[in-house]
N, C-alpha and C positions, 0 to 999 in steps of 0.2 A: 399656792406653792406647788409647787412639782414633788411628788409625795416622795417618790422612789428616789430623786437625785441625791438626794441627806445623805443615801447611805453608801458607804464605798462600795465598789464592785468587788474588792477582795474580800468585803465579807457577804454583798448582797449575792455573790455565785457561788462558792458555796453553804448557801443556804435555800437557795434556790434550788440546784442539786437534791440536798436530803429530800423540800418538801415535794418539789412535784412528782418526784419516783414513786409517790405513794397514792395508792388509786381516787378518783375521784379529786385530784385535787386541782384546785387552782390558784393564780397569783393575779392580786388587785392592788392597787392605790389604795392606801387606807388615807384617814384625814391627816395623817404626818406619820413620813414609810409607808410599809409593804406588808401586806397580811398572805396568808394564804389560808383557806377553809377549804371544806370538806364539806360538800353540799352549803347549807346555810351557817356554821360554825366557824369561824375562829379558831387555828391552832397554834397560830403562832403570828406572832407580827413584831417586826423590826423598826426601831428610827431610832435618828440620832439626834441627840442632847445636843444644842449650840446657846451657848448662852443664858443657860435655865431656861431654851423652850425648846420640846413642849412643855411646861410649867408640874405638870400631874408627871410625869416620867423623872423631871430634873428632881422633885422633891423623893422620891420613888427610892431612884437611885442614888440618892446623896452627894450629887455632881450638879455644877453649870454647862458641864461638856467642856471642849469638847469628849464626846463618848459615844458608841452606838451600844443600845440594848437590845435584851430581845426577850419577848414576854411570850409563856407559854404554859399548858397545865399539865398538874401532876396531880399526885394521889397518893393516899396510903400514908407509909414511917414514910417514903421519901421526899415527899411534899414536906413536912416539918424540917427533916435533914438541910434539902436544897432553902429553907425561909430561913433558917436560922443559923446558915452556914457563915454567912457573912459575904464579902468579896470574894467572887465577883458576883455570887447572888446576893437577892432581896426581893422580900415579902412586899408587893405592891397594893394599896390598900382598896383595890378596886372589887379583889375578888377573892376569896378566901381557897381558892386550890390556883389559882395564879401565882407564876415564881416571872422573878426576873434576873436576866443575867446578863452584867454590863460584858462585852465581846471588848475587851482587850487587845493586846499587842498579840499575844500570840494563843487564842482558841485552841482546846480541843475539841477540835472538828468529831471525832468518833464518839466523844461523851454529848455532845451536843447532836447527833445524827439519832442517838439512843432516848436522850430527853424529847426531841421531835418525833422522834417514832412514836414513845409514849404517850405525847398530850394529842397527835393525829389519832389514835387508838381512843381516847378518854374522849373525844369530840365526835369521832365518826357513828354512824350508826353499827349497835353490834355487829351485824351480819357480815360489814365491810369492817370493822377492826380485824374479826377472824381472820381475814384476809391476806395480815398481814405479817412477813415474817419479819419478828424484834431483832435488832442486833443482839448477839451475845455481851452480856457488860463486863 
């Protein structure tokens, strides 16, 4: 499968945007979508739900698709907030500071650029989180 095609371009560019602006970073094929890390890490990675697959995402998200999601880490009161918010988040059982949020008709791009900020910060080595300036929320 062609990792990256899943996801639309209206959502795979701006989110390509937020993560590559932040240092160190890069964008790969993950094994279904697009990740981007920060040295050897993981901070975020996107695909889309077609049919209940991928099967661990569809069950996740409580969809057959179609949907594109996008999983990333948090921390603190707001990792509890963002797991138990409900739509368009959800607590994926893979990892216990992983959120997921299904990307909808219409994203907020700014609250979603500040969640990415955040799980890039929770993933990068200190020295390069410092690095970086947070959106204001």
């Amino acid at each position: 499968m062609n990792a990256g095609a899943d996801v639309p371009s209206e959502i795979l560019t701006p989110l390509r945007a937020v993560c590559l602006a932040l240092p160190e970073t890069r964008e790969e094929a993950a094994w279904a979508g697009v990740r981007w890390r920060v040295r050897r890490q993981t901070f975020a990675h996107v695909v889309t739900i077609e049919a209940g697959w991928p099967p661990a995402y569809a069950r996740a998200a409580e969809t057959d698709g179609p949907s594109t999601v996008l999983t990333f880490w948090s921390g603190g009161p707001e990792l509890e907030v963002l797991r138990r918010t409900g739509h368009p988040f959800f607590g994926p059982p893979w990892g216990p500071d992983v959120v997921g949020m299904v990307l909808d008709e219409s994203p907020d791009w700014d609250e979603i650029a500040e969640l990415l900020t955040e799980s890039f910060c929770r993933r990068a080595p200190t020295t390069l989180a410092r690095t970086v300036v947070r959106p204001e929320p």
